[in-house]
C-alpha positions in Angstrom: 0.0 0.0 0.0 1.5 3.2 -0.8 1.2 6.5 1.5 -2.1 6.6 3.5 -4.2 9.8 2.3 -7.0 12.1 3.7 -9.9 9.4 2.7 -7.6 6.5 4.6 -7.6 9.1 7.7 -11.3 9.6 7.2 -11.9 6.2 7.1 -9.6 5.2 10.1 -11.5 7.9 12.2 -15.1 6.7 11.5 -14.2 3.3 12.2 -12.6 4.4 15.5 -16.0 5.7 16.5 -18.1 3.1 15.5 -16.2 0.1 13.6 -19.6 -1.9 13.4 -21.3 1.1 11.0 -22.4 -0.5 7.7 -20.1 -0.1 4.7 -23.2 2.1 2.9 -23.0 4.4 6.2 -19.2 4.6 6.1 -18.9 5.4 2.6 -21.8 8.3 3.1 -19.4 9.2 5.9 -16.1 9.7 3.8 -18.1 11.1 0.6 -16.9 7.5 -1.4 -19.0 4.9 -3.3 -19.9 1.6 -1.3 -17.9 -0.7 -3.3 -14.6 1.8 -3.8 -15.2 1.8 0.1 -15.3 -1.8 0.3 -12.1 -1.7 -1.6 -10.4 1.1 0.2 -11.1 -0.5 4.0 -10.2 -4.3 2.5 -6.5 -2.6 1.5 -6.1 -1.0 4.6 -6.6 -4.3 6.7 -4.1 -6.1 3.7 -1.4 -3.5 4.9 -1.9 -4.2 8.3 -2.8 -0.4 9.3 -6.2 -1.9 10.3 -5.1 -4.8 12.2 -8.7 -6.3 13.8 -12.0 -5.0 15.2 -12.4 -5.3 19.2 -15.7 -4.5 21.3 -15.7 -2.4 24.0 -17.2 -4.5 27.3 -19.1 -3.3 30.5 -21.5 -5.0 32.2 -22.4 -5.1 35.9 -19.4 -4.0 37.5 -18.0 -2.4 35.1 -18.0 0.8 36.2 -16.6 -0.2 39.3 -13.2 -2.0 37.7 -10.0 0.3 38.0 -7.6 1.0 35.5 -4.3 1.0 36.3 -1.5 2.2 34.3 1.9 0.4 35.2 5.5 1.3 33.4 7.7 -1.8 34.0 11.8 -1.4 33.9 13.7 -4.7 32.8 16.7 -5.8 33.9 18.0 -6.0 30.3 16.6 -5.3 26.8 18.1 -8.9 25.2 15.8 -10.6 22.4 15.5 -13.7 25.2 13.9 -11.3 27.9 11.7 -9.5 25.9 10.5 -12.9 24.1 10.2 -14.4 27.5 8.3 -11.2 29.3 6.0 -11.1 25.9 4.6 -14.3 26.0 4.1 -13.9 29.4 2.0 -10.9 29.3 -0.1 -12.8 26.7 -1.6 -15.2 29.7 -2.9 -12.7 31.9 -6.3 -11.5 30.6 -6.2 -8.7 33.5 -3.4 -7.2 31.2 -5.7 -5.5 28.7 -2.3 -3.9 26.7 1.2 -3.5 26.5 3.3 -1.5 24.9 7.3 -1.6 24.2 8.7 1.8 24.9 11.0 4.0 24.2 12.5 5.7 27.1 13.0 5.2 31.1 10.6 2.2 31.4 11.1 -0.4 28.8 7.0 -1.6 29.0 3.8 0.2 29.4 0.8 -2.0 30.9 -2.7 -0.9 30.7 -4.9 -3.7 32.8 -8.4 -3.4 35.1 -9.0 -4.7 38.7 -12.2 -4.7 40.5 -10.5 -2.9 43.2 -7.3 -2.0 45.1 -6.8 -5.2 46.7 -7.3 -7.4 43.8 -4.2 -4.7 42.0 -2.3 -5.6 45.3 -2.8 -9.5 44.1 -2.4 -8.7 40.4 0.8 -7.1 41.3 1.8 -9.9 43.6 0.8 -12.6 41.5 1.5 -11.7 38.0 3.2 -8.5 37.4 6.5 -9.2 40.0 6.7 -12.6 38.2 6.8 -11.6 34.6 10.9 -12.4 33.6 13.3 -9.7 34.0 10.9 -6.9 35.4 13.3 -5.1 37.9 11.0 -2.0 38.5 7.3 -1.5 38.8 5.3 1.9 38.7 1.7 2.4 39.5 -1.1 4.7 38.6 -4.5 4.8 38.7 -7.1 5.9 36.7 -9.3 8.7 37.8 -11.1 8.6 35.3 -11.5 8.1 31.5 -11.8 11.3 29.2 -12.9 9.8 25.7 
């Protein structure tokens, strides 16, 4: 796919809001035909800048769960820790994301708890276990802007 252009952006913004909108309603949206829609949205997922749909849960509780943003520091950046703290990661539903960073802290987590003493067991359990994590910083969510 060559460079990504204003209808791309367009399209990548309506689907952000609401990526179950029918194709008809998205093209409407970004002033294109259905099927050169079609085609535009099935090249964007073939180049991997649309990489999946996700829903958005709540339910009851929901409001109640805390986010928690942690920054874990690694006691080395070698291909072996990072594989090894990776895969990791990947068996915890809690952690909802992770990011490899640039800068002072090598990972940023996002994950939910259903309150401050099931983070206290998160963090016990799971996130002063994952391999090579030397440092672990804390903070919660007040609450969520957009």
């Amino acid at each position: 796919m060559s460079e990504i252009d204003r209808i791309d952006r367009a399209l990548i913004r309506a689907l952000r809001r609401n990526a179950r909108m029918t194709n008809v309603a998205l093209a409407a949206e970004v002033g294109l035909s259905p099927s050169a829609c079609l085609r535009r949205v099935q090249m964007l997922e073939d180049a991997g800048v649309i990489r999946g749909y996700t829903a958005l849960v709540s339910g009851p509780g929901a409001e109640n769960r805390h986010v928690v943003i942690v920054r874990i520091s690694l006691a080395r950046q070698t291909e072996d820790i990072l594989n090894a703290f990776e895969a990791e990661v990947l068996k915890h539903p809690e952690i909802r994301q992770c990011y490899l960073m640039t800068g002072e802290e090598d990972y940023l987590l996002h994950l939910e708890a259903e309150s401050p003493g099931d983070y206290e067991r998160i963090h016990k359990e799971i996130l002063s276990r994952l391999p090579g994590v030397t440092r672990i910083n804390s903070s919660f969510a007040i609450r969520s802007v957009i």
